[in-house]
C-alpha positions as CSV (number, residue, x, y, z in Angstrom):
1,X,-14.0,26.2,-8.8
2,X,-13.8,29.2,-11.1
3,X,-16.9,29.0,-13.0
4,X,-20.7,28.5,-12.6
5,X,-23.6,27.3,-14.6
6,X,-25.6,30.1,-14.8
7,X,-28.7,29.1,-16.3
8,X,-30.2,26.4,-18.3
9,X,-32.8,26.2,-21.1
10,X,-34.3,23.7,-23.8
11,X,-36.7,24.4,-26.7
12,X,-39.2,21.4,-28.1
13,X,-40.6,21.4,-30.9
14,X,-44.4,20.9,-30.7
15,X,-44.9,17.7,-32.9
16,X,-45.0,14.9,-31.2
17,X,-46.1,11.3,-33.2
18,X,-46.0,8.6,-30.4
19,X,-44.4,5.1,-31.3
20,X,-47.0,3.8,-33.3
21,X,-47.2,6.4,-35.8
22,X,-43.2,6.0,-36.2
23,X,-43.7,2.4,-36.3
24,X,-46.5,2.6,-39.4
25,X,-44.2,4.3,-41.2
26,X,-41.9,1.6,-41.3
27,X,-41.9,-0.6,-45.0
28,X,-42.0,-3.1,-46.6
29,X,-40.5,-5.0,-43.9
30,X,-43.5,-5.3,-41.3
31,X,-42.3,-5.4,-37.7
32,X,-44.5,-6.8,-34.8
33,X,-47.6,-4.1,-33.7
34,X,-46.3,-2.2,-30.5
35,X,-42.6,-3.6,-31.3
36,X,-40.8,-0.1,-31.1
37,X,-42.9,1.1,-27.7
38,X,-42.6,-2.4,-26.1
39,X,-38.9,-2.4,-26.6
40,X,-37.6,1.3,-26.2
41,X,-40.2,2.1,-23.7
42,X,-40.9,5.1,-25.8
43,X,-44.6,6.8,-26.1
44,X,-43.6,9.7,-27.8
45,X,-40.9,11.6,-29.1
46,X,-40.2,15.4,-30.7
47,X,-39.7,16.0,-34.4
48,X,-39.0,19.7,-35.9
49,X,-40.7,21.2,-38.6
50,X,-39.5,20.8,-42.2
51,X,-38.7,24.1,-41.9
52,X,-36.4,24.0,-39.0
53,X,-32.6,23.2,-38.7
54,X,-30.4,22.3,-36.1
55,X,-29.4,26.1,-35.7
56,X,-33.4,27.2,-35.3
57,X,-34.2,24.7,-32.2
58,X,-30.6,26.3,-30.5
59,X,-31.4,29.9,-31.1
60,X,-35.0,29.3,-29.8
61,X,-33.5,27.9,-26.9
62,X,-30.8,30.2,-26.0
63,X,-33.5,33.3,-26.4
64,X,-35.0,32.0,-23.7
65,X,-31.9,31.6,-22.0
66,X,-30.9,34.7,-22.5
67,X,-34.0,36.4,-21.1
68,X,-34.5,34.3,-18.2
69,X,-30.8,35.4,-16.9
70,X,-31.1,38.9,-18.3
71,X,-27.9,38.7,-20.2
72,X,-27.7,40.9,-23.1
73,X,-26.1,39.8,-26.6
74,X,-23.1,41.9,-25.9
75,X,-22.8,40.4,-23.1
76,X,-21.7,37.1,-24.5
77,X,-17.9,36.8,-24.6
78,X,-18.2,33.3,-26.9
79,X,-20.9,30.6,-28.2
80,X,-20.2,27.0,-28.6
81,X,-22.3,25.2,-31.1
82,X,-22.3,21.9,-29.0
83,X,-24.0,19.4,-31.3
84,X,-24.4,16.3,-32.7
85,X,-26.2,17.6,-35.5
86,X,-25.5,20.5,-38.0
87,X,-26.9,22.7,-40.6
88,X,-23.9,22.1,-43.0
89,X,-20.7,20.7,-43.5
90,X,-19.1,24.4,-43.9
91,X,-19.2,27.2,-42.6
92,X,-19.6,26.0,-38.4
93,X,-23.3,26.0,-37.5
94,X,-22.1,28.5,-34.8
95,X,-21.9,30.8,-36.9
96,X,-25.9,30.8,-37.9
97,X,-26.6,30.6,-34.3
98,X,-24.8,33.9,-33.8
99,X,-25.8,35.8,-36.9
100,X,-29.5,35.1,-35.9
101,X,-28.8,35.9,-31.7
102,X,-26.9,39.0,-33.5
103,X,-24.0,37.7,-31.1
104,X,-20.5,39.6,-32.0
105,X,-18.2,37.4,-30.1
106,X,-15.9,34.5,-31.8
107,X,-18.1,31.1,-32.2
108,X,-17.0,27.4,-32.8
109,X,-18.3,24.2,-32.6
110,X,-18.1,21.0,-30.5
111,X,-18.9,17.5,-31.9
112,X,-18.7,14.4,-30.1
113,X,-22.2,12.7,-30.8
114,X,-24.6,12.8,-28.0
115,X,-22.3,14.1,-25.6
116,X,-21.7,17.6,-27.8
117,X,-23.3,19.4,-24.8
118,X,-21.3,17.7,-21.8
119,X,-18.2,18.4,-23.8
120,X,-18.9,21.7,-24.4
121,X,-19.5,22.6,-20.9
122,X,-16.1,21.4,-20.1
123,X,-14.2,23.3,-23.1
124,X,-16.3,26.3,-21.7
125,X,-15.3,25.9,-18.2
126,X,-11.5,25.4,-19.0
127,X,-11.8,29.0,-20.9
128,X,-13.5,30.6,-18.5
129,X,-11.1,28.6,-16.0
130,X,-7.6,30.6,-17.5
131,X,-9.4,34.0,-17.8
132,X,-10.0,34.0,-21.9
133,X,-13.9,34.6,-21.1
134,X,-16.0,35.6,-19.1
135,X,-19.1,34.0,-20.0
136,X,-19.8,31.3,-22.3
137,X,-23.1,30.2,-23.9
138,X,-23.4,27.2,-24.8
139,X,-26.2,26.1,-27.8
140,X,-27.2,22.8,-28.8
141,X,-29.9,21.8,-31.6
142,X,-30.6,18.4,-32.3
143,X,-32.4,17.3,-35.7
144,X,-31.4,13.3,-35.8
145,X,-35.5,13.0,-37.0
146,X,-33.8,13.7,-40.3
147,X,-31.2,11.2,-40.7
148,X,-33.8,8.1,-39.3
149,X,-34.5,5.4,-42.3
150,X,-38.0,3.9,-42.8
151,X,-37.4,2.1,-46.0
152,X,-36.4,-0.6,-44.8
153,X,-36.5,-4.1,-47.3
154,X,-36.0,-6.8,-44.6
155,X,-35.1,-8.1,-41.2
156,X,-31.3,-6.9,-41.0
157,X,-31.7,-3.7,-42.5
158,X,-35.0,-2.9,-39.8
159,X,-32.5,-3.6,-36.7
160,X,-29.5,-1.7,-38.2
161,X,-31.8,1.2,-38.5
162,X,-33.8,0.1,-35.2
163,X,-32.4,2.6,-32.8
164,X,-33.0,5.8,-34.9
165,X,-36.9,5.1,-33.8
166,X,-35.7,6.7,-30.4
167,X,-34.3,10.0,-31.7
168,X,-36.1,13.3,-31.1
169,X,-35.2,16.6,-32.3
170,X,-34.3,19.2,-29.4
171,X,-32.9,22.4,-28.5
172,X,-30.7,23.6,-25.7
173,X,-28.4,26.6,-23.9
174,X,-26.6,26.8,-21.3
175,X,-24.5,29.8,-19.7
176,X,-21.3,29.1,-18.3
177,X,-19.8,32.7,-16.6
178,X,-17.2,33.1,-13.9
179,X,-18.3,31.9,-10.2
180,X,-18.0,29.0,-8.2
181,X,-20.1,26.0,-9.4
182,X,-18.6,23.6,-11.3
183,X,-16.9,20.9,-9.3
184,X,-15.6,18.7,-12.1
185,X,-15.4,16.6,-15.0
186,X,-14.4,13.3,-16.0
187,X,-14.5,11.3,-19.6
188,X,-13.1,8.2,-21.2
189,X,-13.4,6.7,-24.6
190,X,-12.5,3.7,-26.6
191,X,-12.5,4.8,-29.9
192,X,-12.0,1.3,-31.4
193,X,-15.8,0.9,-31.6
194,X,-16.4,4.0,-33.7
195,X,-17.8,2.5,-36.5
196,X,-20.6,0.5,-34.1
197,X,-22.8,3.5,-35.1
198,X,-22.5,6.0,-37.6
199,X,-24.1,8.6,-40.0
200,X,-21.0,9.0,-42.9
201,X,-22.9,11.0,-44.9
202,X,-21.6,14.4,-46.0
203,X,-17.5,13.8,-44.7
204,X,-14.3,12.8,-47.2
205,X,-15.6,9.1,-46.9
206,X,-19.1,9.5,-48.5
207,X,-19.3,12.8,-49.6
208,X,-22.3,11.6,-51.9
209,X,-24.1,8.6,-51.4
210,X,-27.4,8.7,-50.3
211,X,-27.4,5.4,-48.6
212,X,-25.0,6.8,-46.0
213,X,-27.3,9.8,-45.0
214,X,-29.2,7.5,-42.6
215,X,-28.4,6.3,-39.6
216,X,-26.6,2.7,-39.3
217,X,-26.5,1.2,-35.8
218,X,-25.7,-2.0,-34.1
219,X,-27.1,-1.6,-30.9
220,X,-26.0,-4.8,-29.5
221,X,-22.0,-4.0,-30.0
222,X,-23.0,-0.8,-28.9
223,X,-23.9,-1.4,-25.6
224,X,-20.9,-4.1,-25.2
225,X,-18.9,-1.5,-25.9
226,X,-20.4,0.6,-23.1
227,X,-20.4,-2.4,-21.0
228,X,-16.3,-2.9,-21.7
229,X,-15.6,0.9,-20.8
230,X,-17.3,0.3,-17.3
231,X,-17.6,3.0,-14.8
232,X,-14.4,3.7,-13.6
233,X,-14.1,7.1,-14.7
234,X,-17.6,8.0,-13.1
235,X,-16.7,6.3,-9.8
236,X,-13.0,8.4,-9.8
237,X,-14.8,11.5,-10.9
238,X,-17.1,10.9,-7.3
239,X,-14.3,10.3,-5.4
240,X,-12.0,13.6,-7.1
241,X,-15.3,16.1,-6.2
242,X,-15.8,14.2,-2.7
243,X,-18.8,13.4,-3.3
244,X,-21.5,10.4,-3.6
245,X,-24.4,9.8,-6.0
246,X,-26.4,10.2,-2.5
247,X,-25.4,13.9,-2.2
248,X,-26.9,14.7,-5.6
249,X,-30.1,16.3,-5.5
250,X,-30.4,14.7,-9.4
251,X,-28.5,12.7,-11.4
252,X,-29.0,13.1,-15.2
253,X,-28.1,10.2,-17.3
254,X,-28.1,9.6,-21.3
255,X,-31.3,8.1,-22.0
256,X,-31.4,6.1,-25.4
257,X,-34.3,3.9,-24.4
258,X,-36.2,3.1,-20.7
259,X,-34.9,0.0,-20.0
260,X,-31.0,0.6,-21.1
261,X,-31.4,3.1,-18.7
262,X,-32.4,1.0,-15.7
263,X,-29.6,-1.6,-17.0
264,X,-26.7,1.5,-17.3
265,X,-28.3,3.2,-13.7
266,X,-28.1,-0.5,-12.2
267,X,-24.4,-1.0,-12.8
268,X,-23.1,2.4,-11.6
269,X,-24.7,2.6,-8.7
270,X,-27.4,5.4,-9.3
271,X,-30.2,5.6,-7.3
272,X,-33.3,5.2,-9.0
273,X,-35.0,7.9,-6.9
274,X,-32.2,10.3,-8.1
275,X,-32.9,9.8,-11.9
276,X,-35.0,12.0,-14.0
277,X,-36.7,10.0,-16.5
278,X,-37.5,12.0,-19.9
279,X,-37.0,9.5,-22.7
280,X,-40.3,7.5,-21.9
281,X,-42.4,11.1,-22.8
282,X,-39.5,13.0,-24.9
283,X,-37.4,10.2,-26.6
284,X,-33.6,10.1,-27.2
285,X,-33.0,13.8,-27.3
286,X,-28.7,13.1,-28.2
287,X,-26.8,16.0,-26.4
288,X,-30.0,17.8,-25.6
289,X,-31.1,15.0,-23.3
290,X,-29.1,16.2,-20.1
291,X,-30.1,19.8,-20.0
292,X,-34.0,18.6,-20.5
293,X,-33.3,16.3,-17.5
294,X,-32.1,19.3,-16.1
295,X,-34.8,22.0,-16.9
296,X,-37.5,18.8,-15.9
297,X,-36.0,18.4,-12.7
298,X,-36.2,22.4,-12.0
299,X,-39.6,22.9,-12.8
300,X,-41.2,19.8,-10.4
301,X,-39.0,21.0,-7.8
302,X,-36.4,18.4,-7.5
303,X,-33.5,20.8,-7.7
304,X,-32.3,24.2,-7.0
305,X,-29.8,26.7,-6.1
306,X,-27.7,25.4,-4.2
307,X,-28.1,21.9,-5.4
308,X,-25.6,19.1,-6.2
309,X,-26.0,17.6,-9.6
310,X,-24.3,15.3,-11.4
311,X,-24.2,14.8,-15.3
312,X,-23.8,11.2,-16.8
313,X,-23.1,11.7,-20.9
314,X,-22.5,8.3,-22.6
315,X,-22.0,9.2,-27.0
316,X,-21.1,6.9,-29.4
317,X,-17.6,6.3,-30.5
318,X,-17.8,5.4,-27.9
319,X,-16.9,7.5,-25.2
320,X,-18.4,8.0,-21.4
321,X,-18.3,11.0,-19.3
322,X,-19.7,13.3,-16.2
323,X,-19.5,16.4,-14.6
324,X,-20.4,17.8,-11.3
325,X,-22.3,21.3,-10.8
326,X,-23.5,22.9,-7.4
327,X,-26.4,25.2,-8.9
């Protein structure tokens, strides 16, 4: 163990329309009354200001970060943009992050969907790990509000873009520095599913087309997919860090909906009292979703210094992942 998680922090944005205003916006197909809430098990979700980016809700977050650890900018040795979302294509959103933190230190960013964050706690901890940094933050800003279709003609096209109804906007920062902390990390993927869920606009594909700048899911192959991939790699990451789910103070999983999480927590293993449910009050926050588990946990008491923790990423692509932290 040569690096800690210092600190953790999320930013929401205050606007909050629960399922059925989602829902109403929906047209000229008509779903069912209550169909998105019964379903999802989602009241309520966050969406940001017209106004707001992806680099806004991380800079809001890391401030907060940043004060609550009393680390100055120049204290910062490097910032990864860990995201699903972006402002643009070019230049790296990191870069707006740290003109607006007036951070000085070399920036990039991290993309693997929704788990942007758990990937860039890993890349963070390797650096650290070999002595290139110090300390690490880590930003994340989430704005999938803005890529959700509600013009939707029929039947099909309302269950391709079903599973944007989740998505809620987020921010996020974490501070990786040198310590003992980290225990380990462990991911898989099985990239032959990529195209199960997608958002094309903007890349070489379809630089242009306006049909692509919305969200197209199949949630079914999706969660086949998931199902496939199993849990191996959690169940070797356990055994690698000598540990069991039991030892966890908390265990923060993905959460796309309320009852895919009782499914995905069934079939690892994890205990339901060790689970920190957000998405029922918060939504599908994409890589934000494990620090807010984290932060929830925090403030009702559930977890501390000293703590085990374990974090369970699942992104599409697909790919699966975790990491252990002692706090």
């Amino acid at each position: 163990m040569v690096s800690r998680l210092a600190g953790v922090e999320v930013h929401l944005p205050q606007r909050c329309p629960d399922s059925a205003e989602v829902q109403e916006r929906v047209g000229p197909y008509r779903p069912p009354p209550g169909l998105v809430q019964r379903l999802t098990g989602i009241r309520a979700r966050h969406v940001a200001e017209d106004t707001e980016q992806a680099s806004d809700l991380a800079v809001s977050a890391a401030r907060k970060l940043l004060a609550s650890t009393g680390t100055a900018p120049a204290d910062v040795d490097l910032l990864l943009f860990a995201s699903a979302s972006q402002d643009l294509v070019e230049p790296a959103t990191a870069h707006i992050v740290a003109a607006e933190l007036e951070l000085t230190c070399p920036v990039m960013d991290v993309k693997n969907a929704c788990n942007s964050v758990l990937n860039g706690l890993e890349v963070a901890d390797a650096l650290v790990g070999t002595g290139r940094y110090r300390r690490v933050l880590v930003a994340s800003g989430e704005t999938p509000s803005r890529a959700v279709r509600y013009d939707v003609p029929d039947l099909r096209a309302f269950l391709r873009a079903f599973p944007g109804y989740t998505l809620s906007d987020a921010g996020a920062a974490l501070l990786v520095e040198e310590g003992e902390g980290i225990l380990g990390f462990g991911f898989t993927a099985d990239s032959r599913h990529w195209d199960a869920g997608t958002l094309a606009a903007g890349g070489s594909r379809h630089p242009r087309d306006v049909e692509h700048t919305y969200f197209a899911m199949d949630a079914s192959r999706l969660k086949a997919a998931f199902t496939a991939v199993g849990t191996g790699v959690l169940e070797d990451t356990l055994a690698r860090t000598g540990i069991t789910w039991d030892d966890c103070a908390v265990v923060a999983v993905h959460q796309v909906s309320l009852p895919y999480l009782e499914v995905f927590a069934a079939g690892a293993g994890v205990p339901r009292d060790k689970l920190v449910v957000t998405v029922a009050e918060h939504g599908n926050c994409a890589s934000a979703s494990l620090p807010l588990q984290l932060v929830t946990a925090r403030e009702l008491g559930r977890c501390g210094p000293g703590d085990l923790v374990a974090l369970v990423g699942l992104a599409g692509g697909v790919s699966l992942g975790m990491t252990v932290v002692r706090l």
